[in-house]
N, C-alpha and C positions, 0 to 999 in steps of 0.2 A: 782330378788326377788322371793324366794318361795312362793308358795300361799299359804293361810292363814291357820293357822291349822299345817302345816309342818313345825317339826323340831321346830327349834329355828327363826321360822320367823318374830317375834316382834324385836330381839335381831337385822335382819338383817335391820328389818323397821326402827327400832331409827338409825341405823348407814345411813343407806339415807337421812333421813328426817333430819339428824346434817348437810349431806353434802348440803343439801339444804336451811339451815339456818346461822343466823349471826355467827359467830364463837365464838361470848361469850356465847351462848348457852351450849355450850359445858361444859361450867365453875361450870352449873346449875345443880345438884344434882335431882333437884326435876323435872326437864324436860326429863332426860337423864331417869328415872324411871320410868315414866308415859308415856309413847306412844299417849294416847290421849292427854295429855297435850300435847307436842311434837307436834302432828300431826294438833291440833287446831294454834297454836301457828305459826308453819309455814305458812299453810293456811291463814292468817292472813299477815303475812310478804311478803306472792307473792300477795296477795291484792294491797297491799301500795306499791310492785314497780310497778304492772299493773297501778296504779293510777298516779306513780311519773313518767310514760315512757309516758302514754297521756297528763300530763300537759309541759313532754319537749317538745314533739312534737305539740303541741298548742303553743309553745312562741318560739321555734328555729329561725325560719327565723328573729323575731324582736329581740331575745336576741343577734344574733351571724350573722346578715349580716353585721354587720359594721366592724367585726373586721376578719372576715374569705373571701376567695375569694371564689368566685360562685360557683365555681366547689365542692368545698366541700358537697353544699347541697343535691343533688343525693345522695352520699355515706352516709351522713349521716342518711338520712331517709332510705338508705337499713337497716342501720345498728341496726335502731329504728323498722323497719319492721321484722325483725330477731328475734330481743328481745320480741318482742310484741308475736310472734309464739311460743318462747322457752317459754314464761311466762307460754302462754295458756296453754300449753302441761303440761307442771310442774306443774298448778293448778287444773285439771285434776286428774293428778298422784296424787297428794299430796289428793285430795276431794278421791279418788277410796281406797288410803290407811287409809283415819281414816275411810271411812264404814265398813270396815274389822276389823280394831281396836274395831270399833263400835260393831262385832259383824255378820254386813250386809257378807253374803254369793252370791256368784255370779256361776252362773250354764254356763260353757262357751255356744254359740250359733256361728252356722255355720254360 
């Protein structure tokens, strides 16, 4: 991603933040045009899966000991511990690119 200011770099921010959102986003005229929409809009959607990855992992072992064999549960909580990292990182990303949208300027620091 260019940093802000360079070039066409709204034009490269919508095209991440589509890749980042549900796919009928894409369908939307008025999302694709508006970068802050866009950017609020995602923001919003890594919310709701951070949210829908702590309630699986709060019901797993009583939704799915009955029908899964033990061993699975190790893997699956890596796999919930994974997603839980990609989430954070990507809500991060996605918070860092609407302040820029927003305007917000970032001075790098060693």
């Amino acid at each position: 991603m260019p940093p802000p200011g360079a070039g066409e770099w709204q034009a490269d921010a919508v095209t991440w933040l589509l890749d980042q959102a549900p796919p009928e986003f894409r369908s939307y005229a008025v999302v694709r045009h508006h970068p802050l929409l866009l950017a609020w809009l995602v923001a919003h959607h890594v919310r709701a899966q951070q949210e829908a990855l702590r309630a699986a992992r709060s019901t797993a072992r009583r939704d799915l000991s009955q029908e899964l064999p033990p061993e699975v549960a190790p893997r699956l909580f890596d796999v919930l511990d994974r997603e839980e990292l990609r989430l954070r990182r990507l809500a991060r990303a996605v918070d860092l690119l609407e302040q820029a949208v927003r305007g917000r300027r970032f001075v790098p620091r060693m």
